[in-house]
C-alpha positions as CSV (number, residue, x, y, z in Angstrom):
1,X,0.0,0.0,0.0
2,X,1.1,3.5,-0.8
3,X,0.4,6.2,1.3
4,X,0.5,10.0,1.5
5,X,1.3,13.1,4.3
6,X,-0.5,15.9,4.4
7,X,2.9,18.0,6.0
8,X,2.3,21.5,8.3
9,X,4.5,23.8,9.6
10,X,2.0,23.6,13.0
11,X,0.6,21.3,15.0
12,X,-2.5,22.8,15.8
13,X,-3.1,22.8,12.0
14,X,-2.0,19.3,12.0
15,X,-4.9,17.9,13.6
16,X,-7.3,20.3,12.7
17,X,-6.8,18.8,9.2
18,X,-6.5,15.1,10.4
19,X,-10.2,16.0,12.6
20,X,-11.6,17.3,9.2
21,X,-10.8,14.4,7.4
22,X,-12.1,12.3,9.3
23,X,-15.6,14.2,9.8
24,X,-15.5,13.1,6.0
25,X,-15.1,9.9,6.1
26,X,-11.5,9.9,5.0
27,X,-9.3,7.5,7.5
28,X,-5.9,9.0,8.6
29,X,-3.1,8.1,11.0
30,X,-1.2,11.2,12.9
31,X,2.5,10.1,12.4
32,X,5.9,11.2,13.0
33,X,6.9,13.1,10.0
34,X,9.6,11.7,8.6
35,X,13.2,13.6,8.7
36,X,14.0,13.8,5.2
37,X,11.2,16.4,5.3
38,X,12.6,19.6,6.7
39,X,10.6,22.8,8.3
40,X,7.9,20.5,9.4
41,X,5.9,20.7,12.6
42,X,6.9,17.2,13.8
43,X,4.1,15.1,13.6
44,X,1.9,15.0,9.7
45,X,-1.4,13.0,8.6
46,X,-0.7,9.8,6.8
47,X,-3.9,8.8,4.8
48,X,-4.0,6.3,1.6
49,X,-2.9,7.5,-1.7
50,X,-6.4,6.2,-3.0
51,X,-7.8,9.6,-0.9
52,X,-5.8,12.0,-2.8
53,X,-7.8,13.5,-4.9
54,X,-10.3,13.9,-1.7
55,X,-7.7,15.1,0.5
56,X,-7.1,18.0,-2.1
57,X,-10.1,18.6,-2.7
58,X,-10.9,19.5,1.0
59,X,-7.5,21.2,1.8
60,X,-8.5,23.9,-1.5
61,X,-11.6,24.8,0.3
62,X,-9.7,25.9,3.6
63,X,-7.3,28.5,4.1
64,X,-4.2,27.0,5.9
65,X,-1.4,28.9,6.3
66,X,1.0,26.7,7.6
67,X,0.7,23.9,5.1
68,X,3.5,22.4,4.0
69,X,2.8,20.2,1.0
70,X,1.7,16.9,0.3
71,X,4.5,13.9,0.1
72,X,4.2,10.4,-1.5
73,X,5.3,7.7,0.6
74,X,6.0,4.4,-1.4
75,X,7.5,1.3,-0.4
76,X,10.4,0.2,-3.2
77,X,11.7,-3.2,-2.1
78,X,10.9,-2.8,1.8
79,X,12.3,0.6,1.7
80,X,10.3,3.5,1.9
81,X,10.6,6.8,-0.2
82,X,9.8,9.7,0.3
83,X,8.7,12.3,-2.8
84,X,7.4,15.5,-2.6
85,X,4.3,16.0,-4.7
């Protein structure tokens, strides 16, 4: 399975958006953000890549400032990567 992070710069925002998604129906896991990502909050929302078009459909209707960007976690031989969408 491939997943992707919804990345902020702040917490509060952080779960504000994971709390959002899930009052749509849209399951999510609040994770340590990994540290290859730099200037992020510490923690992210991991959802599944089949909720991407979803997830961006709700994060254009809100105004968050301190959204980072979305990033593409695949698993390549038991290794994950990490790519910024």
């Amino acid at each position: 399975m491939n997943y992707t992070l919804a990345v902020f710069k702040s917490r509060f925002a952080t779960l504000n958006f994971a709390n959002l998604l899930r009052a749509n129906n849209v399951p999510v896991a609040i994770i340590n953000t990994p540290q290859v990502i730099n200037g992020a909050c510490g923690i992210s929302v991991k959802f599944l890549s089949d909720y991407f078009s979803r997830v961006q459909t709700l994060i254009s209707k809100i105004n968050l400032k301190s959204f980072d960007g979305f990033y593409a976690m695949i698993n390549i031989q038991g290794r994950v990567k990490i790519i910024k969408l």
